[in-house]
N, C-alpha and C positions, 0 to 999 in steps of 0.2 A: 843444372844450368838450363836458361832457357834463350832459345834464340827466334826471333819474330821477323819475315822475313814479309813486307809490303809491297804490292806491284801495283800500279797502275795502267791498263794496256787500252792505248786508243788506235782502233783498226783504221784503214784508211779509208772507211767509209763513215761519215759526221753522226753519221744514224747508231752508232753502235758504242759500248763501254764497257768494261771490263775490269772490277778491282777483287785483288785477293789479300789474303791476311794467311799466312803459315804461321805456326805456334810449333815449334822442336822442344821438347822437353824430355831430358834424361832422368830415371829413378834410379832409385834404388839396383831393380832388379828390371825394370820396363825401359822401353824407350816407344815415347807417344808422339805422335804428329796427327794435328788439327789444321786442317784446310778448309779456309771460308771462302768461297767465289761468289761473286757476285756481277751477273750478265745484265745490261739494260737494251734495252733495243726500242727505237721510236719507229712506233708500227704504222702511225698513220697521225696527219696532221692537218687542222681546219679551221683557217684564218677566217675570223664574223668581220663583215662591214660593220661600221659604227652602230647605225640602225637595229642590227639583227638579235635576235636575244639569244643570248646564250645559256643562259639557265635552263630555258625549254628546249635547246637540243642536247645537252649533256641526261638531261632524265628522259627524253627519248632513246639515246646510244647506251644509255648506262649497262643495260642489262643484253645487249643485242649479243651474239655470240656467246664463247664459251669465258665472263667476264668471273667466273669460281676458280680458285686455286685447287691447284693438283699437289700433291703431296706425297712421296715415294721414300719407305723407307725400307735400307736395306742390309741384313745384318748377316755377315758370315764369319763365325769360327772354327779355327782350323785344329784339330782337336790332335793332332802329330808335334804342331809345331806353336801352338795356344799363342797363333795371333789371330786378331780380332779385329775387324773393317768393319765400322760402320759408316752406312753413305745415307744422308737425309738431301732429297731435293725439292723445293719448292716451284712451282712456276703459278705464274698469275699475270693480268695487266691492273694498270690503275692510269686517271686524269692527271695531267698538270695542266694547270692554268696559266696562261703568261698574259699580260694584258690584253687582246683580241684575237688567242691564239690557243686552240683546245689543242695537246696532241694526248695523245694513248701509246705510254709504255708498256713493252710488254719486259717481262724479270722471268729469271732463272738463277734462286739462290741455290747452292750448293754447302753443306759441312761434309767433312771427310773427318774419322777421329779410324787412326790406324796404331793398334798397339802392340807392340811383340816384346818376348822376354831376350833381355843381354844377356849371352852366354860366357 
């Protein structure tokens, strides 16, 4: 049996977002659980006057800062009781465009796959 558990969490600050996806699933002899998270946060935002070009300052910002993904992955098993976490985290930012309106998000995805034997 699988059971999929979806959240949506908006903090009370407009800058922030938060969706997760759980996955429970029962085996045979396992019981697994998959946690995806996904963090958005609007890091910074910069409305152009009609006039102003925006082409030419997004390839000036593109690369400013640390604009590379990080990437962490982390695995432990437990060798008494042969369960098994692994934890992959992503963080990075990226452009959205809205029509005279650059901002920079920055993201923190997360998987979670946790698996233990039914006794």
């Amino acid at each position: 049996m699988k059971e999929l558990v979806y959240k949506t969490v908006d903090g009370m600050q407009p800058r922030k977002k938060e969706v997760s996806i759980e996955e429970i699933e029962d085996r045979k002899k396992t019981h697994i659980t998959k946690k995806w998270v996904c963090k958005y946060f609007v890091k910074s935002c910069h409305r152009f006057p009609a006039g102003e070009n925006m082409q030419r300052w997004l390839v000036a910002n593109q690369h400013r800062g640390s604009n590379v993904k990080n990437c962490h992955i982390l695995r432990h098993m437990d060798s008494h009781t042969g369960d098994v976490k692994i934890v992959c985290k992503v963080i990075g930012e990226f452009f959205v465009v809205n029509d005279l309106t650059v901002m920079k998000i920055l993201y923190a995805n997360s998987l979670r796959v946790h698996m233990s034997r039914i006794k």
